[in-house]
VMD Tcl script that draws the C-alpha trace (Angstrom):
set ca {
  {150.94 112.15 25.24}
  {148.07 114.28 26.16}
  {145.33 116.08 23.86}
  {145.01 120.15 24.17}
  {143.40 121.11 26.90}
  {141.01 123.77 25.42}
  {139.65 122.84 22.07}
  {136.85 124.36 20.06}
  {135.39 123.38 17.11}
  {134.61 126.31 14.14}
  {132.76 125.84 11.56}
  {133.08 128.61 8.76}
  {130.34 129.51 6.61}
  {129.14 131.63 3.56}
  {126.22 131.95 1.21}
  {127.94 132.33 -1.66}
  {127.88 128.99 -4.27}
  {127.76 128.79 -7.49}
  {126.56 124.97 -7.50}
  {123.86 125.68 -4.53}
  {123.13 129.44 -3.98}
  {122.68 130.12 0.03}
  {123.87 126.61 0.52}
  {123.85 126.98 4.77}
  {120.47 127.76 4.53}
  {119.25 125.17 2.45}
  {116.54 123.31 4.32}
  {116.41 119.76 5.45}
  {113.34 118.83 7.40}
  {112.56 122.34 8.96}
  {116.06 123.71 9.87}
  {119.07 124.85 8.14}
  {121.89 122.73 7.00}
  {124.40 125.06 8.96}
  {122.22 124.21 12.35}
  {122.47 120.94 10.98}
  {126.29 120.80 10.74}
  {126.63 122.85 14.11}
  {124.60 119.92 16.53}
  {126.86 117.18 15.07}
  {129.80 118.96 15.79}
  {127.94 119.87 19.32}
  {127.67 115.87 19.97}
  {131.46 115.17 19.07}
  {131.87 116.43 22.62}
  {135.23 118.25 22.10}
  {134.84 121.82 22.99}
  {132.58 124.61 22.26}
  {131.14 125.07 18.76}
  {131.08 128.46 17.20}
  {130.04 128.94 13.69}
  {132.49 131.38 11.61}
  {129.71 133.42 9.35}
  {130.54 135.98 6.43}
  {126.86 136.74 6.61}
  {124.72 138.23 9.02}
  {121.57 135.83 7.65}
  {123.87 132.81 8.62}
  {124.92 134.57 12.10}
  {121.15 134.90 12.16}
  {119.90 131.32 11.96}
  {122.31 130.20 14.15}
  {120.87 131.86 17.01}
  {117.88 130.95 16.27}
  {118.72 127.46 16.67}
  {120.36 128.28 20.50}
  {123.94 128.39 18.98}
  {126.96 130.70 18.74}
  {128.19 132.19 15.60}
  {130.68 135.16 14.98}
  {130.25 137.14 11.63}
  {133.33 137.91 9.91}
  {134.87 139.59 6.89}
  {133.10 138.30 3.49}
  {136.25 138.33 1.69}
  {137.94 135.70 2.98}
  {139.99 134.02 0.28}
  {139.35 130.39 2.41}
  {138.06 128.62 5.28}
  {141.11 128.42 7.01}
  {141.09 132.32 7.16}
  {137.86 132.52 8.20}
  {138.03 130.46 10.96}
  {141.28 132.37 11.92}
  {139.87 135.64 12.03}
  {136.47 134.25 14.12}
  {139.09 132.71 16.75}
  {140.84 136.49 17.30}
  {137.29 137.52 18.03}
  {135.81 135.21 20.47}
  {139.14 134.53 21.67}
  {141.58 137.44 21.44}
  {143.13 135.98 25.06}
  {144.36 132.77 23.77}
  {142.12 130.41 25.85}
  {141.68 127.75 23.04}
  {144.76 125.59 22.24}
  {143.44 123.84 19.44}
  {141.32 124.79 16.85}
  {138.89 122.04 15.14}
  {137.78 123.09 11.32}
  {134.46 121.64 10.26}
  {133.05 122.04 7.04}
  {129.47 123.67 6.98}
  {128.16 121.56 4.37}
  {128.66 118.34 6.08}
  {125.28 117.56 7.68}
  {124.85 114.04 7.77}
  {128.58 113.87 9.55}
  {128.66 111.37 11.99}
  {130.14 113.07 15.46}
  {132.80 109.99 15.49}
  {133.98 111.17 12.46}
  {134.99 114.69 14.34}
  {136.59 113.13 17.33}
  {138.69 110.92 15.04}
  {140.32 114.45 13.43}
  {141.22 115.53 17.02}
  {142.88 112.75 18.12}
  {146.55 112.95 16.50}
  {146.57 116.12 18.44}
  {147.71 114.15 21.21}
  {151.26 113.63 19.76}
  {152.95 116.96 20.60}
  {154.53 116.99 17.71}
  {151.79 117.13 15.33}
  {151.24 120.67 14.07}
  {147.80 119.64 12.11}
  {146.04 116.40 12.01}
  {143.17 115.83 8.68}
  {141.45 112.43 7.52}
  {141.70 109.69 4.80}
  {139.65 106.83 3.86}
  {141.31 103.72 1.65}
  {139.64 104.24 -1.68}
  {137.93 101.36 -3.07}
  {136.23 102.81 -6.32}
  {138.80 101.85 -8.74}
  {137.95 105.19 -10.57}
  {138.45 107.31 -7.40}
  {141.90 106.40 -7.81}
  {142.73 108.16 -11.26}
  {140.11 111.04 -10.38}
  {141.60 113.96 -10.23}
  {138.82 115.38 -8.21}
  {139.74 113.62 -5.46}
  {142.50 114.44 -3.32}
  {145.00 111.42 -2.56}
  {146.70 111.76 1.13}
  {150.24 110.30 0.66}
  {150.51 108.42 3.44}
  {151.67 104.51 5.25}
  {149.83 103.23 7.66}
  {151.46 100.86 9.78}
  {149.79 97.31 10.43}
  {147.10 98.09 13.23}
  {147.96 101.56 12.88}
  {144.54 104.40 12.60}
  {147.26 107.20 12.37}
  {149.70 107.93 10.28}
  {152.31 110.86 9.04}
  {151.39 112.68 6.06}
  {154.03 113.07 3.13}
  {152.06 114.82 0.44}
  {148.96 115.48 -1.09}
  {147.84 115.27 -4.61}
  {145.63 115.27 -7.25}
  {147.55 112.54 -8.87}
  {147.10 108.70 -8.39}
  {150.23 108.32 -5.64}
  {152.10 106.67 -4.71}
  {152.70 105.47 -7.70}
  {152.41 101.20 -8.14}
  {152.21 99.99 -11.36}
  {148.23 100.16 -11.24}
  {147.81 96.72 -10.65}
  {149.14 95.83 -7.29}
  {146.46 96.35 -4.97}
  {148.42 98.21 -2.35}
  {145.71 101.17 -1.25}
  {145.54 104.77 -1.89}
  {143.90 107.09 0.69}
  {141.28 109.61 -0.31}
  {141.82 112.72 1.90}
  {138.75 114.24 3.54}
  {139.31 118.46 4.05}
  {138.79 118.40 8.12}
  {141.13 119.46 10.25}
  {142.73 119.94 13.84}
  {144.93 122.30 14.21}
  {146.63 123.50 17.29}
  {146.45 126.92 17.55}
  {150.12 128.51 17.07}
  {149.97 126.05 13.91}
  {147.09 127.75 12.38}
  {148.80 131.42 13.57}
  {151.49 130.32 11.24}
  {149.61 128.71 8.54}
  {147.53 131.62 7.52}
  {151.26 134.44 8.26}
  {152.43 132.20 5.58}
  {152.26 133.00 1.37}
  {150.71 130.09 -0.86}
  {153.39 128.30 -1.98}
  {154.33 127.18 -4.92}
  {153.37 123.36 -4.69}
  {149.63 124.49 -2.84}
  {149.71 126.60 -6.63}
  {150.23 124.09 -8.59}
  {147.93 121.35 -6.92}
  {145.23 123.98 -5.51}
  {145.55 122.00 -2.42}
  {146.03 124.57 0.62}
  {147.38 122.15 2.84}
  {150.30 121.53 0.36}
  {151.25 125.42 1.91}
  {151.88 123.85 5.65}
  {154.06 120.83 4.58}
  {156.19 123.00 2.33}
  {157.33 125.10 5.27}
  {158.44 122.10 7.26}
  {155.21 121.93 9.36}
  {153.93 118.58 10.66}
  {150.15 116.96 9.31}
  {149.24 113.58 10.73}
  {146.86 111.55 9.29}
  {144.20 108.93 10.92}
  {141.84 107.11 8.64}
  {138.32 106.57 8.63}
  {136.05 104.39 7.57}
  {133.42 106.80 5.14}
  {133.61 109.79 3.04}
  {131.08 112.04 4.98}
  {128.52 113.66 2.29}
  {129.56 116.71 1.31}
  {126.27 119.02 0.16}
  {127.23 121.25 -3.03}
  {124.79 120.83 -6.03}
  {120.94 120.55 -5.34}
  {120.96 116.51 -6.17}
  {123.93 116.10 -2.75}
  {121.06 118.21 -0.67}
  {117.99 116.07 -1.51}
  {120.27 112.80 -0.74}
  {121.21 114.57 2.35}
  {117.51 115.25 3.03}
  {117.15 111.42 2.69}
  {119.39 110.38 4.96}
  {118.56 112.56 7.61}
  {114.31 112.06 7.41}
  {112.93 111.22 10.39}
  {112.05 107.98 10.93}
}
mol new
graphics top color blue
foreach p $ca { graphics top sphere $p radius 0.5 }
foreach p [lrange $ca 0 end-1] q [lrange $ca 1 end] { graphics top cylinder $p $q radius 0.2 }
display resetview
């Protein structure tokens, strides 16, 4: 088993938050949080990095910084679409195999973290690969905020087939046995006729219900692997996540 041989790594990108207005430009310590975002996923050392913009101000700082970014169509109803319509631009001949998808409000994300979301892409018959972490909050379990990634690890196993995704505390266990639940992280690998298909397809009714996109790929039969990590990387949406992450990353 081999990985793709031409990966790239998009990151998509857009100003508009409710909970933090202009959120990719937010500052931390003289540069943007999307330049931020783009160097770790520069040190993962997987491919090029291209950063999927539906503004030109994002496009803008980018450059700035020495990167590459591709501005795209503002409407986008999701990432995944985003990142789909950047890859027919810089890419219209099919060059890139795989396709990595990393979250432009991750700053403090440690490279490692990338790689590990590649790495099921080795099994040719993985379709997408994503992340998990064993919850150990006790209320992260019954949190409906945070997505649980059915899964079963086996002993000495870092990858794993998915089953389902959910809002919901599952698998179910009686709440008192100990056995671990997984809290999904939203990166993923996908290789690239995988996310041709994924965005062809209509939301389904499961993805509806949940308002989990990923539920869309598993209801038409397509494969999503699994490997677990260790941390939840800090996600920056409200203004007290983007002094934290300004804490974090201060210079020494």
């Amino acid at each position: 088993m081999t990985l793709p041989n031409s990966p790239i790594v998009l990151i998509p990108a857009r100003l508009a938050s409710t909970r933090l207005p202009d959120k990719p430009l937010a500052d931390i310590h003289g540069e943007p949080m999307i330049v931020h975002v783009w160097r770790r996923a520069l040190a993962a050392g997987i491919g090029p990095v291209v950063v999927a913009a539906a503004e030109a101000e994002i496009v803008e700082a980018v450059e700035k910084a020495g990167g590459e970014a591709v501005l795209t169509r503002p409407e986008h109803p999701s990432g995944t679409d985003r990142i789909h319509e950047a890859l027919e631009r810089i890419d219209p001949e099919g060059r890139h195999d795989a396709v990595v998808n990393v979250q432009g409000d991750l700053p403090t994300i440690d490279p490692q973290v990338i790689r590990a979301v590649f790495a099921p892409l080795a099994d040719p018959a993985v379709d997408i690969a994503t992340l998990a972490v064993e919850i150990e909050d006790p209320e992260e379990r019954v949190d409906p905020n945070v997505v649980k990634a059915v899964t079963s690890f086996a002993p000495g196993a870092s990858v794993a087939r998915a089953l389902y995704f959910s809002r919901a505390s599952v698998p179910w266990d009686g709440g008192d046995s100990g056995l671990p639940l997984y809290h999904h992280i939203g990166l993923y690998a996908y290789r690239r006729a995988a996310l041709e298909r994924f965005v062809s397809l209509l939301a389904s009714p499961l993805e509806q219900r949940e308002r989990l996109e990923q539920l869309r790929a598993l209801e038409a039969g397509m494969r999503i692997d699994v490997a677990r990590v260790d941390t939840v990387p800090l996600g920056v949406d409200t203004p007290a996540l983007l002094e934290r992450a300004r804490r974090v990353l201060a210079p020494a």
